[in-house]
C-alpha positions in Angstrom: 6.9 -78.4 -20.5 9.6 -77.4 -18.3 9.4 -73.7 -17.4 12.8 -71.9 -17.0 13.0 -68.0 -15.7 14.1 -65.7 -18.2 13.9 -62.1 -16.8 16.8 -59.9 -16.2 18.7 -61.6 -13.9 21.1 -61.4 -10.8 23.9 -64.1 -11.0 24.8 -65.4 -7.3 26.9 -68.0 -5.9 25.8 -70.7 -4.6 28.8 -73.3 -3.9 32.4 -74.0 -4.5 33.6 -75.7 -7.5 34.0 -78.7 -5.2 31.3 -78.4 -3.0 28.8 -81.2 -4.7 30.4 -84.0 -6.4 29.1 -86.0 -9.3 25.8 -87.7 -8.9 25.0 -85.7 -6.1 22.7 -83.0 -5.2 22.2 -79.6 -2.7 20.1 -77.4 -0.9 21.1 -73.9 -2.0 19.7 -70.6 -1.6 20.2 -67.8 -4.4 18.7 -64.5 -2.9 15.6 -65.4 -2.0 15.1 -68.5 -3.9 14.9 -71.9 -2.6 16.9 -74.5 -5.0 18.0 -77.7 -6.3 21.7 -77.5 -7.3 22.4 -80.6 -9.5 26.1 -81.9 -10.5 25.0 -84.8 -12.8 26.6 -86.3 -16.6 29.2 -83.8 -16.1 26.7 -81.0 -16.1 25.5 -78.5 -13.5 21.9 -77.7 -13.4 19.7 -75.8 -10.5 15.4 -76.2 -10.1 13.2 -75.2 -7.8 13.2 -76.8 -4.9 9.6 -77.8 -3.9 8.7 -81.0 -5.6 4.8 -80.1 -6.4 3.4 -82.9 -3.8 3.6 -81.7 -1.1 6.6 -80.0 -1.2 9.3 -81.7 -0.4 13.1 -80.5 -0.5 14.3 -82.4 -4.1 18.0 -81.0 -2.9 17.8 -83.5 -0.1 17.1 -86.4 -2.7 19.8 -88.6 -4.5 19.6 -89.4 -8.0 18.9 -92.9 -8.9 18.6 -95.4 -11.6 15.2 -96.4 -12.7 13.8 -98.2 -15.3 16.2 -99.1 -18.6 18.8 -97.7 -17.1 17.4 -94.0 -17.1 19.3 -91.6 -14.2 16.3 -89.5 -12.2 16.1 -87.0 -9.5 14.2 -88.6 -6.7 12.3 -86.6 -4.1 13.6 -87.6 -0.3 10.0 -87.6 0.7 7.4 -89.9 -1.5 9.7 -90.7 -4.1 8.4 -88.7 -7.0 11.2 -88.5 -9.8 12.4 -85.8 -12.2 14.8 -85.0 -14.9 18.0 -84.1 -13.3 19.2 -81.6 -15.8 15.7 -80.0 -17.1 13.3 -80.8 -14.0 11.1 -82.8 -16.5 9.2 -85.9 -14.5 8.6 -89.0 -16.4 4.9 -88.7 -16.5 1.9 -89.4 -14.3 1.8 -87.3 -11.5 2.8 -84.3 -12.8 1.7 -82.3 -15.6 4.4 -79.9 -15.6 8.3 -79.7 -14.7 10.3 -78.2 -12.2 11.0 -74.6 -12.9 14.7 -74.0 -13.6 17.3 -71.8 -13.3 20.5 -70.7 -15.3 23.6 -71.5 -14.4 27.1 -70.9 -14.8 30.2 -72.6 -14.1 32.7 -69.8 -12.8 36.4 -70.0 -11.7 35.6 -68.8 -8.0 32.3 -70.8 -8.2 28.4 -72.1 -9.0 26.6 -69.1 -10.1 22.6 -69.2 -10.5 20.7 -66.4 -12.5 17.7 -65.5 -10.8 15.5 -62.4 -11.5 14.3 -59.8 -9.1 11.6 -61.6 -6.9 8.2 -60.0 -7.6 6.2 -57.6 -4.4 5.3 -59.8 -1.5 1.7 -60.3 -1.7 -0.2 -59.7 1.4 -1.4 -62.9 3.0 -4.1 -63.9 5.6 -0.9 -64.4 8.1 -0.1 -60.8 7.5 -4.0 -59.7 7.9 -4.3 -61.4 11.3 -0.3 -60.1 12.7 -1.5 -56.8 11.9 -4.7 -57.2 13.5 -3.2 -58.3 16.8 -0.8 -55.5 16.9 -3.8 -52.8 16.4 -5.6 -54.9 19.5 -1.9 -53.7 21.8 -0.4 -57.1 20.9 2.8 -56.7 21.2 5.6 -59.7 22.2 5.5 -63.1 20.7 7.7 -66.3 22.2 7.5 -69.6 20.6 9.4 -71.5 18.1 9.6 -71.3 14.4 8.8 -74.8 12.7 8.0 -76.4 9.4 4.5 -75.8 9.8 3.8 -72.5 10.7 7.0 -70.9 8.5 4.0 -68.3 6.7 2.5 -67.1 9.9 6.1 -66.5 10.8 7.6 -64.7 8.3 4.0 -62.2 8.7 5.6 -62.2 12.2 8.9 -61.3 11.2 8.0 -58.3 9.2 6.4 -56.7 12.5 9.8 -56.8 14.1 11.2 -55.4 11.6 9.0 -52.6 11.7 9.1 -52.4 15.0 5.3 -53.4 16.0 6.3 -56.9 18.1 9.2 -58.5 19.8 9.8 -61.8 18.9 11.7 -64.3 21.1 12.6 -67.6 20.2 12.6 -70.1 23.2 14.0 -73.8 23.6 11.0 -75.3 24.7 7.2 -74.7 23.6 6.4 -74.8 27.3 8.2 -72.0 28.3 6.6 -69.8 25.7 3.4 -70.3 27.4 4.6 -69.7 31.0 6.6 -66.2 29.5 3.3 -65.5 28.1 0.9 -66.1 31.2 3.5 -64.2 33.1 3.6 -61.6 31.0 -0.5 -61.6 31.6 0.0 -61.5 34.8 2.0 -58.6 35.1 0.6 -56.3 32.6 -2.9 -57.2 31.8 -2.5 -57.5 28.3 -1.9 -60.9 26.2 1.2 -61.8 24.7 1.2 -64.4 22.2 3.0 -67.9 21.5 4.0 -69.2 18.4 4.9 -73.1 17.9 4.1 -75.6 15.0 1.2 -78.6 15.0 1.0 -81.5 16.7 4.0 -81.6 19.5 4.4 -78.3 19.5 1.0 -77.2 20.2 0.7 -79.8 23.0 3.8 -78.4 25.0 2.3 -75.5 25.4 -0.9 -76.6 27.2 0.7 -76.6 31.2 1.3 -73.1 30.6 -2.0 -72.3 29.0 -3.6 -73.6 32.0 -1.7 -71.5 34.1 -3.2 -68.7 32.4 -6.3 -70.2 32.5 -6.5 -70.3 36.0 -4.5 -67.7 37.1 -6.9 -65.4 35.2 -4.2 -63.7 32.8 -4.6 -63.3 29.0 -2.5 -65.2 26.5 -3.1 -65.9 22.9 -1.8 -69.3 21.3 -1.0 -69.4 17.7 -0.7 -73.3 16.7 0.3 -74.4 13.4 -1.1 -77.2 11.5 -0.6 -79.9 8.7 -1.4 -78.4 5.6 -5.8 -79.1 4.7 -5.1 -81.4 2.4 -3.7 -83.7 4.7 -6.0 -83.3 7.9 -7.4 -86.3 9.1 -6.0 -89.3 11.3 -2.5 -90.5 10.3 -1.0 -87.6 8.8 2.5 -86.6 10.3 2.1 -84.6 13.0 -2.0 -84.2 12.6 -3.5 -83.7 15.7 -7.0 -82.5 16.1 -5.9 -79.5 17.6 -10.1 -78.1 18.5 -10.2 -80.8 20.7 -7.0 -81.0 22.4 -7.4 -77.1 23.1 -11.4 -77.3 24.0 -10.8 -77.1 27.7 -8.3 -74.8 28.1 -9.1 -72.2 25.7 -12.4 -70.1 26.1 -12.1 -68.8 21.8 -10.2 -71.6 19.7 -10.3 -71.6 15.7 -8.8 -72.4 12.3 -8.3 -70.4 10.1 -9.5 -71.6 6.3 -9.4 -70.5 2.8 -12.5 -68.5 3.5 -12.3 -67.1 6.9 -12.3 -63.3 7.5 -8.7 -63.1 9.1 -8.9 -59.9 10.8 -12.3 -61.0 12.5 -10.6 -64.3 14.2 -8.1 -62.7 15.2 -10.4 -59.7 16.2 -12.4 -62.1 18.6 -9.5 -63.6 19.6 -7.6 -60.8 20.9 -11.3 -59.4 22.3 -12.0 -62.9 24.1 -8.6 -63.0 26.1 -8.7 -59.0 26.9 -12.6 -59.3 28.4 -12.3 -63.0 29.7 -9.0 -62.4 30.9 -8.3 -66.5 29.3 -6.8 -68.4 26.4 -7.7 -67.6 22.9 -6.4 -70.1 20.2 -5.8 -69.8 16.4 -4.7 -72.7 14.4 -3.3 -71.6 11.0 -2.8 -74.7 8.6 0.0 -74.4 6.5 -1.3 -74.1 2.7 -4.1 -71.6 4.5 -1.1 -69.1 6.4 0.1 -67.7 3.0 -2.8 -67.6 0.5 -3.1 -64.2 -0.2 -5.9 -61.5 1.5 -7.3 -57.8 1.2 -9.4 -58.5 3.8 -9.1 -55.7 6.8 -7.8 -55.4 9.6 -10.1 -55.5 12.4 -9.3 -52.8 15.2 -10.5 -52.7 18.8 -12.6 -49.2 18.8 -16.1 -49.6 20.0 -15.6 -53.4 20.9 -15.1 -53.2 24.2 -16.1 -51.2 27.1 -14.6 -48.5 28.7 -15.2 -48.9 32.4 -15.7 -51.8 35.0 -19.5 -51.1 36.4 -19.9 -49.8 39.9 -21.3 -51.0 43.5 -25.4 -51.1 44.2 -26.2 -48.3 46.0 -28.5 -50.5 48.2 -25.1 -52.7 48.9 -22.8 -49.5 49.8 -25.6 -48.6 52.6 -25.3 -52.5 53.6 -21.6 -52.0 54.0 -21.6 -49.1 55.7 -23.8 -50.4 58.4 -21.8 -53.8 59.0 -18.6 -51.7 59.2 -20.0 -49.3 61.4 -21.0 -52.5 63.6 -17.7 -53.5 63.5 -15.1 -53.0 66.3 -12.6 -55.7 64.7 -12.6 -55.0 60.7 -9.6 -56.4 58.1 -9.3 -56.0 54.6 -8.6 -58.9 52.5 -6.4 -58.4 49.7 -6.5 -60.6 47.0 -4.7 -60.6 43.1 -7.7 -59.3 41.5 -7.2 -56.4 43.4 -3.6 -55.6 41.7 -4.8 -52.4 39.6 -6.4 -51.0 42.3 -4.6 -51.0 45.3 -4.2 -47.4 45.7 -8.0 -47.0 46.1 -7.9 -50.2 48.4 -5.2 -48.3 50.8 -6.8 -45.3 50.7 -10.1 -47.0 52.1 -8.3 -49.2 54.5 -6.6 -45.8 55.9 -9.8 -44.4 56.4 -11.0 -47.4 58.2 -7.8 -48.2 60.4 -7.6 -51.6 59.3 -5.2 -53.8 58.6 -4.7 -55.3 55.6 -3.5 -58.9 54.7 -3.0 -59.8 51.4 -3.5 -63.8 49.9 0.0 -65.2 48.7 -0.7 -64.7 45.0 -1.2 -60.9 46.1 2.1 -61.1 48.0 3.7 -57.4 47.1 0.9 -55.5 46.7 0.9 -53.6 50.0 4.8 -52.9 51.4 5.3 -54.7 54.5 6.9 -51.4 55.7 3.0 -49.9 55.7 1.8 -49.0 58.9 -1.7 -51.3 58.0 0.2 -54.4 56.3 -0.5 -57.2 58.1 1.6 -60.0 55.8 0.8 -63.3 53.7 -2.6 -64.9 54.9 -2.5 -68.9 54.5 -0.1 -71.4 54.2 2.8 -69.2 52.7 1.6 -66.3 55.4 2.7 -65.2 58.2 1.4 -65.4 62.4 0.6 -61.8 61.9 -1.7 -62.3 59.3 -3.1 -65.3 61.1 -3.4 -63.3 64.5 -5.8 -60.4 62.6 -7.8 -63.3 61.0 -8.4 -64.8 64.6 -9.5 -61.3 65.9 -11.2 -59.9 63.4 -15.1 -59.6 63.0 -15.7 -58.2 59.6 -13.9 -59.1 56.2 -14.0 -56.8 54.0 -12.4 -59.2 51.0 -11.6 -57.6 47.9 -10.7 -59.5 44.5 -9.7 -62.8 46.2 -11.1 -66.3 45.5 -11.5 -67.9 48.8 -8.4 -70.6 47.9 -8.1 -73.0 51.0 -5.0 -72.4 50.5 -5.8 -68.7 51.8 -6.9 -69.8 55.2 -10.1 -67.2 55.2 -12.5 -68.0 57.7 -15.8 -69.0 55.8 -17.6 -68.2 59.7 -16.9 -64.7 59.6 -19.6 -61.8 58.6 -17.7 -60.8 55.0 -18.1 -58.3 52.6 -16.9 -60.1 49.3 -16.3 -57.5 46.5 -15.3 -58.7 42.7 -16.2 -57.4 39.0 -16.7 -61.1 38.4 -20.0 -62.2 39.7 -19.1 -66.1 39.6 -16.7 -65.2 42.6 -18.9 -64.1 44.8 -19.7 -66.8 47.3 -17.8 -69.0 45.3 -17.2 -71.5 47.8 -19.6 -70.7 50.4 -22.4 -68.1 51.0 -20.7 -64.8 52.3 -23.0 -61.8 54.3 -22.8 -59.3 51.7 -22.0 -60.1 48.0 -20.8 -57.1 46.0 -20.7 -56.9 42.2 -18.5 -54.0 41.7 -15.1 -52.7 40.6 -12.5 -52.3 43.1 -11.9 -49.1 43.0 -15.3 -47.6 42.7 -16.2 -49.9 45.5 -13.4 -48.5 47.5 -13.7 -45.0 46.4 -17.7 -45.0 47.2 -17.6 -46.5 50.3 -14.5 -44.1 51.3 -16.9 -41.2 50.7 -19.7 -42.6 52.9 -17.9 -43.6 55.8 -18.9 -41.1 59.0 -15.5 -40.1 61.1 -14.5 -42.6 63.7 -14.8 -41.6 67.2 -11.9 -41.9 69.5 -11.8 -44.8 71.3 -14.8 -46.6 69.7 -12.5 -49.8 68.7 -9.1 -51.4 69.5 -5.9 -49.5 67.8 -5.1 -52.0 65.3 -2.3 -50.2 64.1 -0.5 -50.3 67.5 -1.1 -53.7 67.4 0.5 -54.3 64.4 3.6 -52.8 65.4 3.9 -55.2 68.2 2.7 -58.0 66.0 5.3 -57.3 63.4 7.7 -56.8 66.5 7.7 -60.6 67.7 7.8 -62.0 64.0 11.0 -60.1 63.0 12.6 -61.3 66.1 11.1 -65.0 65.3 13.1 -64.6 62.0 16.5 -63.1 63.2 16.4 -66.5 65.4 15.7 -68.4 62.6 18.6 -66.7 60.2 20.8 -68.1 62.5 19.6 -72.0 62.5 22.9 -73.9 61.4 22.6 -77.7 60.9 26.0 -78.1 58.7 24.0 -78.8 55.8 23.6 -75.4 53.6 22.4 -72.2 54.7 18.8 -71.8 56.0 15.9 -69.8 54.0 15.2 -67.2 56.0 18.9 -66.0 55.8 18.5 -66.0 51.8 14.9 -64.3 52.0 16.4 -61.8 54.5 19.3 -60.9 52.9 17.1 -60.7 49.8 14.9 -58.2 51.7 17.9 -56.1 52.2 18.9 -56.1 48.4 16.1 -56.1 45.9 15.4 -53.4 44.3 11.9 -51.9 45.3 10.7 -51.4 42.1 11.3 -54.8 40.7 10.1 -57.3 39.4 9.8 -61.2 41.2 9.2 -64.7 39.5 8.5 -67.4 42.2 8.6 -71.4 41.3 6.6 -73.7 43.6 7.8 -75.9 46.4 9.6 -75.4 49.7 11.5 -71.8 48.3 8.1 -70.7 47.3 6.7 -70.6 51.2 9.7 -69.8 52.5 9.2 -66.9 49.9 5.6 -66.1 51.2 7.1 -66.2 55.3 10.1 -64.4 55.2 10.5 -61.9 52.3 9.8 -58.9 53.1 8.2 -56.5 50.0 8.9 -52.6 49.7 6.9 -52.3 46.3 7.9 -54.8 43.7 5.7 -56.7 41.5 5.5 -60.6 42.5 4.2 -63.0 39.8 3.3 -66.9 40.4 1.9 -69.9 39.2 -1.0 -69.6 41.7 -3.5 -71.9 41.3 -2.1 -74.5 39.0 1.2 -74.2 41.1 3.1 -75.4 37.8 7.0 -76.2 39.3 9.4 -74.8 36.7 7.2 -71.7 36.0 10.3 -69.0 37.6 12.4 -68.7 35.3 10.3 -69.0 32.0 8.2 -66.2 33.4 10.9 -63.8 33.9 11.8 -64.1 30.4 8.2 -62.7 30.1 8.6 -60.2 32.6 11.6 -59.2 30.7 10.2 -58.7 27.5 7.1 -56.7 29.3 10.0 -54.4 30.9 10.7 -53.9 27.4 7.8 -53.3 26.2 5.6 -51.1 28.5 6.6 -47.8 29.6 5.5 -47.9 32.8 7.9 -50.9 33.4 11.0 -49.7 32.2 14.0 -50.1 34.0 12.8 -52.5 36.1 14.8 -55.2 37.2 13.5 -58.7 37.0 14.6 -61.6 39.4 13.4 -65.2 39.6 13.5 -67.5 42.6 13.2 -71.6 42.4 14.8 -74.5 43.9 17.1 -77.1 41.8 14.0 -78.6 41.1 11.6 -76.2 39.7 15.3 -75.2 37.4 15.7 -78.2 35.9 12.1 -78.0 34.7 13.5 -75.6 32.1 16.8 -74.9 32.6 18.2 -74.5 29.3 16.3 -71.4 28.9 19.4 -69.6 30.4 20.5 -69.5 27.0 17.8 -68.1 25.6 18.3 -65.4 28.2 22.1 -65.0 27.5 20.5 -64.9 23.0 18.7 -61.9 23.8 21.0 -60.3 26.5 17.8 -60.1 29.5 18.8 -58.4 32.5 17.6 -61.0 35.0 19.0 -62.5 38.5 18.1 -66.4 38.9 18.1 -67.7 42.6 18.4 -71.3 42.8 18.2 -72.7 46.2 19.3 -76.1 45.7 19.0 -78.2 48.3 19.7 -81.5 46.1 16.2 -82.8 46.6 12.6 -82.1 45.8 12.4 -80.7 49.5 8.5 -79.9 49.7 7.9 -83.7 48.5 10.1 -85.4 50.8 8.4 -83.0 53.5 5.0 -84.1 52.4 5.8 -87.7 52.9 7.3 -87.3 56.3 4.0 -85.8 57.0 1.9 -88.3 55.8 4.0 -91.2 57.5 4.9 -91.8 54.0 8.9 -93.4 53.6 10.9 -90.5 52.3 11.3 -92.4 48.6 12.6 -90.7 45.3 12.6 -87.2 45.9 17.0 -86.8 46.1 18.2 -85.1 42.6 21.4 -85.6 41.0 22.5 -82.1 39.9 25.1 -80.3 37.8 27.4 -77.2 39.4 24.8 -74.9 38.4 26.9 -71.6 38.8 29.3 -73.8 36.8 26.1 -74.7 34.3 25.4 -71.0 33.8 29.1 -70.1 32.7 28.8 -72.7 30.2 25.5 -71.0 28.8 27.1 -67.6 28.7 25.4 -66.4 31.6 27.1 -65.3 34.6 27.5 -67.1 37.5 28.1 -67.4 41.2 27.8 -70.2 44.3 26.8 -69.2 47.7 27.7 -71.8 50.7 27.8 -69.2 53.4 25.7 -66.5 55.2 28.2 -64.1 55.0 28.1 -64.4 51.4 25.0 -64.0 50.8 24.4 -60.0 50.2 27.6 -59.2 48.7 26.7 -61.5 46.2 23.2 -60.7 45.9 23.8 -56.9 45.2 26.8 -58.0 42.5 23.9 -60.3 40.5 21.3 -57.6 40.7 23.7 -54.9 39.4 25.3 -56.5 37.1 23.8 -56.7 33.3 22.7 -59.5 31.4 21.8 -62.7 32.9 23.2 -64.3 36.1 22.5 -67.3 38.4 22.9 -67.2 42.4 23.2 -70.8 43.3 22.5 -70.9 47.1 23.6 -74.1 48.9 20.7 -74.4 51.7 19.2 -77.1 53.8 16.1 -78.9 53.2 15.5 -79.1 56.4 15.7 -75.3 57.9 12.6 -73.9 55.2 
């Protein structure tokens, strides 16, 4: 039999008089409630709007003639049938009708009587939201879809209460690169929301950016609904497998999972591995209800990173007191530590160069900064390399990339203990935390005598002498063809803010990034290892959000730099800056090619082929999104407008004519 709501009801409009003609049907909403408005025989008539297969919208349906003439409402998506006045179906697949509503035919309207909904029953979705926010979760990007609508409405009520920020995103990928960025920067994972199938799989570049990077992201994937897994079901992808590599935890959640322990492991398994932790929430499974707890971190992970050997300090001690040459190595692993790092290297007099992905770390104003090691480094850096004869390397990976020289006697410090020697055996493998290394070894080291090695500092200042006037030649390189990038990276120097924050894409801006900016303190965050183009801008919308969410990173202003190529990647995610208002500057240098391919090719004797880009007035483009929006084609122009995008609120992009030659 039909069922039909009786309780005291609420009578709300749903449509104009005219608004559905006869024969036809609608999608309405009344409150709360989902329905089927029907105008049919002269009659009005509203149901429920789920047809009981699998849930498809019967106010997207027609109604149709079937057999002897009868008139039925026909579901859009498999063709079941019902009664278009009382929701009854003809028999055989159903045992029951479509519930249905009252309604009445007003003079300003349709109305619909519906009663009070009943309490929201907590559901596994809510179980496992409330389980990442007790584990410090506490920003979520992704997309809302047809597939994971439970998980997000759990989602939505931690807004409201104030325990996450969502922010919705144009495209699954940039959710993951916000997310890995937002690793990156604050050691804690953020999460990213998306439905099954294509949805999951555009996340998986920025995953592995995490991955490899080292920062902690969790990925929460919808899925078809468990009735329908297996091969050929819309959008059914076997989601385990297509996330085995680059998640170290991945899991569904079923009927009879404990919620708040997956999501428990999950949040404890991208925390301690600093990787990718997965959840896939099938559709049926994200609203069944749960009292299952919620599963907190206390006494599930440890409090402190363990300390040096005491055999391996003595070790250390005696190489460095060997030493009349010794550098430190600064690497990304060492970004939570670098006062303890200083500190040592001030008690040592020794320079300190930093790899590119630790770029920022030291301020190239410090009396022992030596610059960018490697490809995206500096002569200065390269100089103390050449001269030194003890590496003291702490929290770096050894990257070719990083240009460390593998002949050199090396202390190699990391908490990890598959780093050390990684790539090749080093003299003096140290499992340790950074800073109790560093603040051990500081208390062991006898005073230096006068005179018993080379003043390194003085030679840094003449070092750092002949490179800054090796750029001031270079800022004034002219060709006719756009500005060069050591006049954008120096007037950049001159008007960032110390404290902020800097997303860097990949290509010819990024090592023009590494050689001529100079850094006074800000935080720089990269796609290192994968060296993913398009990751700049996507991962100041994370940096953004972590501005907003951390205390310690308040008021910071976020910038990201990339060439027209590494823009286009995701470009449209200007508006989803200009949705929630972020304070960010975008550099573009566009150059109207992929400039580091067309280099590579020259290099390789290779025909310059397929590397020119057709491109938009991007300053124009960002007007058009609502963003701000400027265009630089001369030197002169170029701090003015700097320091008007940097101060100004909301977002804005500094498109910077340059050449592709002059990098």
């Amino acid at each position: 039999m039909t069922a039909t709501a009786v309780d005291t009801l609420t009578w709300i409009k749903v449509a104009r008089p005219d608004e559905v003609a006869e024969g036809r049907v609608k999608s309405v909403i009344a409150g709360t409630v989902n329905l089927c408005l029907v105008h049919f025989d002269g009659q009005w008539a509203a149901m429920d709007n789920r047809c009981p297969h699998q849930g498809g919208p019967l106010g997207e349906g027609s109604i149709e003639c079937g057999d002897e003439g009868k008139q039925w409402l026909r579901c859009p998506w498999h063709g079941w049938d019902f009664d278009p006045l009382t929701g009854k179906p003809p028999g055989g697949h159903a045992d029951t009708g479509q519930t249905t509503y009252p309604v009445e035919v007003r003079d300003d309207g349709i109305y619909v009587g519906v009663a009070a909904p009943p309490p929201r029953a907590r559901t596994i979705s809510d179980v496992m939201v409330d389980t990442l926010v007790a584990w410090g979760v506490r920003r979520v990007f992704g997309m809302v879809g047809h597939s994971n609508l439970g998980l997000a409405d759990a989602i939505r009520l931690r807004t409201l209460d104030g325990g996450l920020g969502y922010i919705g995103i144009r495209h699954e990928g940039a959710a993951a690169f916000a997310a890995s960025a937002y690793g990156k920067l604050t050691g804690r994972p953020a999460a990213c929301l998306t439905i099954a199938g294509p949805g999951a799989t555009n996340l998986l570049t920025g995953l592995w950016d995490a991955k490899v990077d080292r920062a902690p992201v969790l990925a929460l994937t919808g899925q078809v609904q468990t009735q329908v897994f297996g091969p050929g079901a819309f959008q059914d992808i076997d989601l385990g497998s297509a996330f085995h590599a680059v998640a170290r935890f991945s899991q569904p959640v079923l009927p009879g999972s404990d919620p708040g322990e997956l999501a428990a492991l999950a949040c404890k398994t991208a925390l301690v591995e600093r990787d990718v932790a997965h959840l896939i929430f099938p559709d049926d499974v994200q609203t069944i209800p749960s009292d299952k707890p919620v599963r907190g971190p206390d006494g599930r992970r440890p409090s402190a990173v363990p300390g040096p050997a005491e055999a391996d300090l003595e070790r250390a001690c005696a190489m460095i007191a060997a030493a009349r040459r010794p550098v430190i190595v600064l690497g990304h692993g060492a970004r939570d530590d670098t006062g303890a790092v200083i500190a040592l290297a001030e008690a040592l007099g020794a320079p300190v160069m930093t790899t590119f992905k630790a770029k920022g770390l030291i301020a190239d104003r410090h009396p022992l900064a030596a610059g960018v090691l490697g490809r995206s480094g500096t002569p200065i850096a390269s100089w103390f390399m050449n001269e030194a004869d003890l590496l003291i390397v702490l929290g770096a990976s050894f990257s070719k990339h990083t240009g460390i020289d593998p002949t050199k006697p090396t202390i190699q410090v990391d908490f990890e203990p598959m780093q050390l020697g990684k790539f090749h055996p080093v003299t003096l493998p140290v499992w340790s935390g950074l800073r109790p290394f560093a603040d051990a070894l500081r208390q062991r080291l006898p005073p230096r005598a006068v005179g018993d090695r080379p003043d390194q500092i003085a030679e840094l200042v003449g070092r750092w002498q002949i490179w800054r006037e090796e750029k001031a030649r270079r800022t004034r390189e002219d060709n006719g063809r756009g500005l060069n990038a050591a006049a954008v990276f120096a007037a950049l120097t001159e008007t960032c803010p110390s404290d902020g924050i800097l997303a860097v894409d990949v290509g010819n801006n990024t090592y023009s990034f590494g050689r001529y900016f100079e850094p006074s303190g800000q935080r720089i965050l990269m796609s290192g290892y994968l060296g993913s183009i398009g990751f700049a801008l996507p991962a100041a919308l994370g940096a953004w959000a972590a501005t907003r969410d951390m205390p310690e990173l308040a008021g910071r202003k976020v910038l990201s730099i990339s060439g027209d190529g590494g823009f286009g990647q995701y470009a449209m995610e200007l508006t989803t800056a200009v949705k929630y208002g972020m304070d960010i500057t975008h550099i573009l240098l566009n150059n109207g090619e992929l400039g580091k391919i067309s280099k590579e090719q020259r290099a390789g004797d290779w025909p310059v082929w397929e590397t020119d880009l057709t491109n938009p007035p991007f300053a124009g483009l960002a007007k058009l999104c609502g963003a701000a929006g400027h265009r630089v084609t001369r030197a002169d122009q170029l701090v003015e407008t700097l320091s008007a995008a940097i101060a100004a609120p909301g977002p804005v992009l500094v498109e910077v004519v340059t050449d592709p030659e002059l990098v």
